[in-house]
DOMARPA-913882 format. One record per residue: x, y, z of N, C-alpha, C in turn; residue in three letters. Coordinates in steps of 0.2 Angstrom, whole numbers, plus 5000, padded with zeros to 4 digits. Layout:
REM DOMARPA-913882
XYZXYZXYZALA
...
REM end
This chain:
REM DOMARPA-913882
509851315099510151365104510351425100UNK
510151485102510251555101510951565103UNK
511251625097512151625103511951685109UNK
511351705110511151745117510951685121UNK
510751655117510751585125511151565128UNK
511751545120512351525125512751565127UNK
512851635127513251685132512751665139UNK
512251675140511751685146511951605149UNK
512251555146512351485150513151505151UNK
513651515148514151555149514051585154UNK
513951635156513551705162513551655168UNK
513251605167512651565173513151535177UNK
513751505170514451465174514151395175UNK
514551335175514351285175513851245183UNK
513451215180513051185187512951105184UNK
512251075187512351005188512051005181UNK
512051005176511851025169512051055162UNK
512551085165513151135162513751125162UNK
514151095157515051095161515451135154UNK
515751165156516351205150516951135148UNK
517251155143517851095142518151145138UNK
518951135137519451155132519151095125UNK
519351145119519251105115519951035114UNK
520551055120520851005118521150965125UNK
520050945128520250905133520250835131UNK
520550795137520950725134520250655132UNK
520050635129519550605126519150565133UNK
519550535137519250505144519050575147UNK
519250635148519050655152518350685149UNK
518350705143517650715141517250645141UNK
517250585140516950535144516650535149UNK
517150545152517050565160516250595160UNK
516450655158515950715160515350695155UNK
515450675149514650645146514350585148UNK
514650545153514450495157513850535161UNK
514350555167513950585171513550625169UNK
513350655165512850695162512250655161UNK
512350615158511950575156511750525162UNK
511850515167511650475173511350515177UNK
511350585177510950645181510350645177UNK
510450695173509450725169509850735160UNK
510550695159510650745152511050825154UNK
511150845148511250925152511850955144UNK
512250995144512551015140513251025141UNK
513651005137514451015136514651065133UNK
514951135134515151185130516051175127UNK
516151155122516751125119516951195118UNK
517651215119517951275119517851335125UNK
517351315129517451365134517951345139UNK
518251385144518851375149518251375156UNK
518551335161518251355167517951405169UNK
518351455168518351545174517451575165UNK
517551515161516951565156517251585151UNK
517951595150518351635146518151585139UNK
518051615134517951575126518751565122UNK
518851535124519451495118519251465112UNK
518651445110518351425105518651365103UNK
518651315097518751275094519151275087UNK
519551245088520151275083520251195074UNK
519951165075519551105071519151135068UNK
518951095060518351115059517851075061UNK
517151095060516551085062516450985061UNK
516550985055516650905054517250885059UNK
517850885059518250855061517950845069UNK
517750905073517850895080517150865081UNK
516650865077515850805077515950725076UNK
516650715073516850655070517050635078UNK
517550675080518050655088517450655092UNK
517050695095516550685099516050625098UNK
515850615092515350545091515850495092UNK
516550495088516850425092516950435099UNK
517050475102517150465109516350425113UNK
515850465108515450455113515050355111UNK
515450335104515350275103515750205107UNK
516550225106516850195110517050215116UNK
516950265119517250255126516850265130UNK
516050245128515650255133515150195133UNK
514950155139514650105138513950115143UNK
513250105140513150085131513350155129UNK
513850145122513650205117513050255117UNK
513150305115512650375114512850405110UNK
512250425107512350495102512050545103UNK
512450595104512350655108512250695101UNK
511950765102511750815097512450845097UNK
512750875092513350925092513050975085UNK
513151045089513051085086513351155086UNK
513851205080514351225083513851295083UNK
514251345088513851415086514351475087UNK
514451495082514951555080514751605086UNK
515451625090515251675094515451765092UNK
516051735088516151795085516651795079UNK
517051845076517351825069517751755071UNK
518251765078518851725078518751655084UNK
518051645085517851605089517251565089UNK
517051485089516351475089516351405096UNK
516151395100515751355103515451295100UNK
515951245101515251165100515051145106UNK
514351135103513751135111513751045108UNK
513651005114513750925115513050935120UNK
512450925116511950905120511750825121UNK
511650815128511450735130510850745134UNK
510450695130509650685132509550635137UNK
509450635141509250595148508950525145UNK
509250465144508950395140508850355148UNK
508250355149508350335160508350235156UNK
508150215151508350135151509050115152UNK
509450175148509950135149510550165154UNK
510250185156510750195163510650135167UNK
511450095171511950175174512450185166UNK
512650245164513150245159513750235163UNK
514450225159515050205162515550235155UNK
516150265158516650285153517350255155UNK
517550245150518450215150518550265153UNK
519050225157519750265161520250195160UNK
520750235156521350175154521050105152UNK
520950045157520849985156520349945158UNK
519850015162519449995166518750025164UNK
518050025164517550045165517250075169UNK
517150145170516850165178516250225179UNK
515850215182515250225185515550335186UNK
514950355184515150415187514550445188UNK
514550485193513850535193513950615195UNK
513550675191513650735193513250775200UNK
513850795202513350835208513650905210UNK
513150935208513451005206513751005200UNK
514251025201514551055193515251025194UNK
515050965199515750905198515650845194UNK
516050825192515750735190516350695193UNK
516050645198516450605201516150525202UNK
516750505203516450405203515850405207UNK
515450375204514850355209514950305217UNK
514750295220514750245226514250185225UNK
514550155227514250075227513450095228UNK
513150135233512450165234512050205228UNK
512450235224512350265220512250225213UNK
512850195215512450135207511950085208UNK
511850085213511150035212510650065212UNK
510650165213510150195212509950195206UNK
510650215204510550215193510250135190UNK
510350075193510050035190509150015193UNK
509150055200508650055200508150115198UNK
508450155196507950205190507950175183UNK
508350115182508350125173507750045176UNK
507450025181507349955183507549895180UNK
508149895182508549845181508749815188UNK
508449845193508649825199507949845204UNK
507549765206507049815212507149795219UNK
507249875222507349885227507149835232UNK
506249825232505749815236506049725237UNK
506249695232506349625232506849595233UNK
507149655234508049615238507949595246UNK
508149525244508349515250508649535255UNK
508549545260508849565268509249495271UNK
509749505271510049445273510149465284UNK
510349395284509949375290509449385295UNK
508749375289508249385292507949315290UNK
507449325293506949255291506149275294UNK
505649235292505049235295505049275304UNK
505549235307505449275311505649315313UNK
505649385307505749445307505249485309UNK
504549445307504149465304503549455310UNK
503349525311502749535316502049505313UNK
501949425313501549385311501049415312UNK
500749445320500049445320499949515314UNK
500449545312500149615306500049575301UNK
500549525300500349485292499649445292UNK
499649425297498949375296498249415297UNK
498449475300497849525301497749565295UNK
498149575291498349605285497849565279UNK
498149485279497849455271497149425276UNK
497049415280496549395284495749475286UNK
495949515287495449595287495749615282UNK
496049635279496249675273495949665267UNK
496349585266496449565258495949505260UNK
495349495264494849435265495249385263UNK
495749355265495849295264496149235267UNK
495549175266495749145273496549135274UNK
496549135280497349125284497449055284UNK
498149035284498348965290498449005295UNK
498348935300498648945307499348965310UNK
499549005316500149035314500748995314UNK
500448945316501048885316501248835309UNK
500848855305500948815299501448875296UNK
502048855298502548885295502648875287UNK
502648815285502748815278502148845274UNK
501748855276501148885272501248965272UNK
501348985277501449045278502049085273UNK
502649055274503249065271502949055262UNK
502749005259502449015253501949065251UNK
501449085258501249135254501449215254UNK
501949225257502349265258502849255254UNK
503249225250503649205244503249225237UNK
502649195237502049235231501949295232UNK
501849345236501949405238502549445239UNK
502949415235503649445238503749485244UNK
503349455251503949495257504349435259UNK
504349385255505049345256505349335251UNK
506049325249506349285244506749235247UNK
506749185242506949115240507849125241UNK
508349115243509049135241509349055242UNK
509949055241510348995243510548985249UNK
510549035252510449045262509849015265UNK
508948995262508548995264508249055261UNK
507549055264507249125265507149175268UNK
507349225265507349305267506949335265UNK
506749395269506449435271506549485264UNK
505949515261506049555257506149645260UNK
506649685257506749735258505949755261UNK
505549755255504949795256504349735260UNK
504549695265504249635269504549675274UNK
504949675278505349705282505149775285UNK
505049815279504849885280503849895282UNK
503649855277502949855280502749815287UNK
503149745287502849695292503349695297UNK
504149705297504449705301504649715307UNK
504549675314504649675319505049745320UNK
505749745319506249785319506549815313UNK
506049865309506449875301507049875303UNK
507249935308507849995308508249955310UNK
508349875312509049855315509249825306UNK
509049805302509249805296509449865290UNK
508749895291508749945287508550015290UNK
509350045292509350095296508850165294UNK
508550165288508350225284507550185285UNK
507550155287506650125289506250165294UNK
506250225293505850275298505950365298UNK
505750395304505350465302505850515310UNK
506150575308506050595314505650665312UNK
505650665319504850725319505350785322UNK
505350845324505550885328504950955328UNK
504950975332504651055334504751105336UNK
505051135331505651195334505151265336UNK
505351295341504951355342504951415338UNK
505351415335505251505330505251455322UNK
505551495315505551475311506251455306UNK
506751455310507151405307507451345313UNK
507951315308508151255315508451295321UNK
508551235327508651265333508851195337UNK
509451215340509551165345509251145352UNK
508851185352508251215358507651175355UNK
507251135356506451095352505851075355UNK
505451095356504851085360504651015361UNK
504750995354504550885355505050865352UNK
505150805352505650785347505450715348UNK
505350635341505250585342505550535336UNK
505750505336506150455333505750375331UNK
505550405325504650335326505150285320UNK
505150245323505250175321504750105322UNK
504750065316504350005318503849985310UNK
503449935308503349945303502649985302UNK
502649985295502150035291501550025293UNK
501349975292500749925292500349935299UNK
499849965302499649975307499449875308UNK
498949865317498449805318497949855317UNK
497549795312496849825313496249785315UNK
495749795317495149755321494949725314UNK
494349695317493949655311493749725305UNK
493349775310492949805306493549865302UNK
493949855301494549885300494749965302UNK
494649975308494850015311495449995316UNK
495950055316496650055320496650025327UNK
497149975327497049955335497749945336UNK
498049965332498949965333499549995328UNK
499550055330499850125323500350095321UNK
500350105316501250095313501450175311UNK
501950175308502550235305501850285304UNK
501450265299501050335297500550365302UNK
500350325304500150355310500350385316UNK
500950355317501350405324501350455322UNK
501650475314501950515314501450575312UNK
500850535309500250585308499850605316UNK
500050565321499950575330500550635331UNK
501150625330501350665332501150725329UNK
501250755324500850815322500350845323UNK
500050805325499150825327499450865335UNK
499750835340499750835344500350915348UNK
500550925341501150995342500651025339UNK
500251025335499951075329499351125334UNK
499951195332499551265337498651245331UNK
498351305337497651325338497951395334UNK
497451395329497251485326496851505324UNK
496851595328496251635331496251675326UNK
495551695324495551745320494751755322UNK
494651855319494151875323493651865314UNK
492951845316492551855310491951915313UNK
491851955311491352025313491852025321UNK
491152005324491352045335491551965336UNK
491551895332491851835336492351815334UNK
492851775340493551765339493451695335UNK
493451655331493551585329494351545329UNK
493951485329494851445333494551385330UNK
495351365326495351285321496251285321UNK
496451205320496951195320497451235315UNK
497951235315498051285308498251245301UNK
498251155300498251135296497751085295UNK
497451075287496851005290497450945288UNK
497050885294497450825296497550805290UNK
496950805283496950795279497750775274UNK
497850845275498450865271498950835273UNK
499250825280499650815285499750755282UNK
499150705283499150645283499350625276UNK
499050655270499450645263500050655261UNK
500250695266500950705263501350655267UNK
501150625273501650605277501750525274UNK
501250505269500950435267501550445260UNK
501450475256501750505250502550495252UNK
502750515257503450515259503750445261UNK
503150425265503450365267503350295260UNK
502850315255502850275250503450285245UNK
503350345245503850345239504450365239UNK
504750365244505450385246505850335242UNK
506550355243506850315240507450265245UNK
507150215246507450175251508250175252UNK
508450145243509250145244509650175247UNK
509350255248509850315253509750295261UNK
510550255261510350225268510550265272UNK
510350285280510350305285510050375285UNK
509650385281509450445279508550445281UNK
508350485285507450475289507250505284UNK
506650495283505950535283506050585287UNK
506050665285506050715291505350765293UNK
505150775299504550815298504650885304UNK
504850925300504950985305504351045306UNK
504151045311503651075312503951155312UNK
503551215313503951265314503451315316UNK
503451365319503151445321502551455313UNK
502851455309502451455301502251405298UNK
502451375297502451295294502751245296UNK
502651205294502851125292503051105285UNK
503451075288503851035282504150965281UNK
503950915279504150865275504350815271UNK
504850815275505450805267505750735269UNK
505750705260505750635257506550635256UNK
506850565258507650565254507250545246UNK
507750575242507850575233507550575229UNK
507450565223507450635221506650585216UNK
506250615214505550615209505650545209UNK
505050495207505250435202505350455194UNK
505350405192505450425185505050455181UNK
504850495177504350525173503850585178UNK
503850565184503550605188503850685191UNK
503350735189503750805191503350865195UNK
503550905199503050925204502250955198UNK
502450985194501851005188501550955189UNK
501350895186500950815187500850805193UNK
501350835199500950805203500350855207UNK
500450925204500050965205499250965203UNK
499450935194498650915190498350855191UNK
498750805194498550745198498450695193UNK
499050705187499050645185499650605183UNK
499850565191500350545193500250485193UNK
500650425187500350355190501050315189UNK
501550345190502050315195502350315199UNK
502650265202502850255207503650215208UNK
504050215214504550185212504750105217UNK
504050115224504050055228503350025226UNK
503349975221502449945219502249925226UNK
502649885228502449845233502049875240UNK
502649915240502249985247501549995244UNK
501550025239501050065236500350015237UNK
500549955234499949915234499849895241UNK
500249875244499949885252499549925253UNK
499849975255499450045259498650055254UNK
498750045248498150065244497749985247UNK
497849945248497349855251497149905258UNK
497549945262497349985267497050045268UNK
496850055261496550135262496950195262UNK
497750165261497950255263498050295258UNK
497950235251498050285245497350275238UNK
497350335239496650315233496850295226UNK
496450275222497050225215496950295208UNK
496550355210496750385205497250445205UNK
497750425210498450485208498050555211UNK
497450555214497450615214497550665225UNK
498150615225498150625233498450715233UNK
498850715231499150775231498850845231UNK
498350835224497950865222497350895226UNK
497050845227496250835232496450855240UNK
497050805242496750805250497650855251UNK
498050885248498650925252498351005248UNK
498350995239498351065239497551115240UNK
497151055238496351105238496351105246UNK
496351055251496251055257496651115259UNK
497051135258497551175263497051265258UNK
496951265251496751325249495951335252UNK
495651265254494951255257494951285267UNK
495551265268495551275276495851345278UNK
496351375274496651415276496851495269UNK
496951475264496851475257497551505256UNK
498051465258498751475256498751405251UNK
499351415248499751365244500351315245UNK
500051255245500751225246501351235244UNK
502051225244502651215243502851155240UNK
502951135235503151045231503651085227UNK
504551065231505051085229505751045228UNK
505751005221506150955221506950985223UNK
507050955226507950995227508550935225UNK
509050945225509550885225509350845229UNK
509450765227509350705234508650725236UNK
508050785237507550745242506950775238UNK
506550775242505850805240505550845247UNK
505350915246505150945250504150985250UNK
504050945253503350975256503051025262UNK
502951085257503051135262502151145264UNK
501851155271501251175272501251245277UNK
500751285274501051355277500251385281UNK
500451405286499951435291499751525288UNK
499351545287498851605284499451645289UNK
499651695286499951765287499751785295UNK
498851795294498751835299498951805303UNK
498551715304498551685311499051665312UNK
499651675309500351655313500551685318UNK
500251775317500451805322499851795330UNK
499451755329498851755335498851675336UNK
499251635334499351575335499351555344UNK
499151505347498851465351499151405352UNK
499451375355499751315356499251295361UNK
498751235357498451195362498651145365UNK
REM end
């Protein structure tokens, strides 16, 4: 780092990546803040700068305060880390040690001494504070030491589970012959091989990701098991809404023999709902007017598949949201990227992780997802530059993932509500 870099990060003020420190903060409390750093993306520790930016610099030398920073980062942080320290003169009577921490996602969650205790912490903004019991199982479920899809739902059992989807699933789907629906012990084995059930010392329950596909009632267990839709008239939110629908129920549509739909689940409403708001747009070519929806279903559909795959289920009571609007549509997933995956990759369409296998490989036994990663690419961004020749929106924010689809300039203003 350039010392014009680091005035310009000084300039910037600290954010979810950035934190200043006195050089004579108390060792837990820079624990604290290199915990948390490291359970977000990594990020940088400016040693010697004051909150307001002001540089007091580092009054140690360069070895002594590298020696205090590595012990701290050995013994008070669990597991140990080694951070990069490097110091940078900012003028005769002043230098900055830069404490860089490189994002290690195995071994997260990190935790730092406080007195006698070990504690979890996460950054948000430019705070670092305890994490919640929701958020630490986020952290061990990105480092996968914890999979969501396999936990048990306690009191649920078999008959949570909307039988006629499961057996129409591994029976049309997956070709394989069924038991009868009565032969409960067969069914529950083959469903415990499958993980949508697990084995507990309760009996057997219902697997998180069992639940959300084949589930009678996801949302009475798992409040975050669904989509709300809305239809505002102009271009931002409004308490005033054209449609509004609250789709609940599992993912999994019925299908007939010849595997076409004969009872929608999640992806389908929610791709029926859209169709069903989505204006008419008019534009003249020579002396005729021409008339097409303004977005292809295409698109629609792969983003809404995407969100419901790869959300992150942990954030509980938190929907799938799909707001339609006067300009656009948008799509937004709770939390944040899977591991390795970045809106770049998923632009070039070469994306082959995932954070729910088991969703994934459903939907893919059913066609919703093609196996070369290349949904994004093919059927949301060529489609939309094919049908209208705007560019999508794929804009990772704090906590969610947002999928913006935008209607052509002209025909926003000639738009048609059929």
């Amino acid at each position: 780092m350039t010392k014009v870099e680091l005035r310009e990060l000084i300039i910037n003020g600290e954010n979810s990546l950035v934190e200043f420190k006195r050089d004579d903060v108390h060792p837990m409390s820079l624990a604290k803040e290199m915990s948390a750093l490291l359970n977000r993306e990594g990020g940088v520790i400016l040693l010697g700068v004051e909150d307001n930016g002001e540089i007091s610099g580092i009054s140690a030398s360069r070895r002594s305060t590298e020696e205090w920073v590595m012990n701290i980062a050995l013994n008070s942080i669990q597991p140990s880390t080694d951070p990069a320290f490097l110091p940078i003169k900012i003028d005769d009577d002043n230098s900055v040690g830069i404490i860089k921490l490189s994002p290690d996602t195995s071994s997260k969650p990190y935790r730092a001494r406080k007195n006698n205790a070990w504690v979890t912490y996460v950054r948000v903004g430019s705070t670092s504070r305890e994490a919640t019991r929701e958020e630490e199982v986020r952290l061990y479920q990105t480092a996968g030491l914890v999979n969501y899809e396999t936990r048990p739902v306690r009191n649920t059992g078999l008959d949570s589970l909307d039988l006629q989807r499961v057996v129409n699933y591994f029976q049309f789907i997956l070709e394989i012959p069924a038991p009868p629906y009565d032969e409960i012990q067969e069914w529950e084995q083959i469903l415990l091989n499958s993980d949508l059930l697990i084995e507990t010392d309760d009996g057997n329950c219902v697997s998180a990701a069992g639940l959300l596909l084949f589930g009678k009632n996801p949302n009475r267990r798992l409040p975050q098991a669904g989509v709300t839709a809305v239809v505002f008239p102009g271009t931002e939110k409004d308490y005033n809404t054209i449609d509004e629908e609250i789709i609940r129920g599992p993912v999994v549509p019925l299908f007939a023999e010849n595997r076409s739909v004969i009872g929608s689940g999640v992806i389908d409403r929610a791709t029926e709902f859209v169709k069903r708001n989505m204006d008419s747009v008019a534009w003249l070519e020579g002396a005729r007017r021409q008339l097409k929806k303004a977005f292809p279903i295409d698109a629609v559909r792969e983003a809404i598949i995407n969100a419901v795959t790869h959300r992150d289920y942990t954030r509980e009571g938190t929907d799938i949201e799909i707001s339609m609007y006067k300009d656009r549509l948008e799509i937004i997933s709770p939390g944040d990227l899977p591991n390795g995956v970045t809106v770049e990759k998923m632009r070039r369409g070469v994306v082959r992780v995932t954070r729910n296998e088991i969703l994934k490989q459903v939907l893919r036994d059913c066609r919703y997802i093609e196996h070369f990663g290349l949904g994004v690419r093919k059927r949301i961004i060529q489609s939309m530059w094919e049908h209208n020749g705007t560019e999508p929106d794929l804009i990772e924010e704090e906590d969610r993932f947002k999928v913006i689809l935008w209607k052509s300039r002209d025909w926003s203003e000639n738009d048609n509500r059929s």
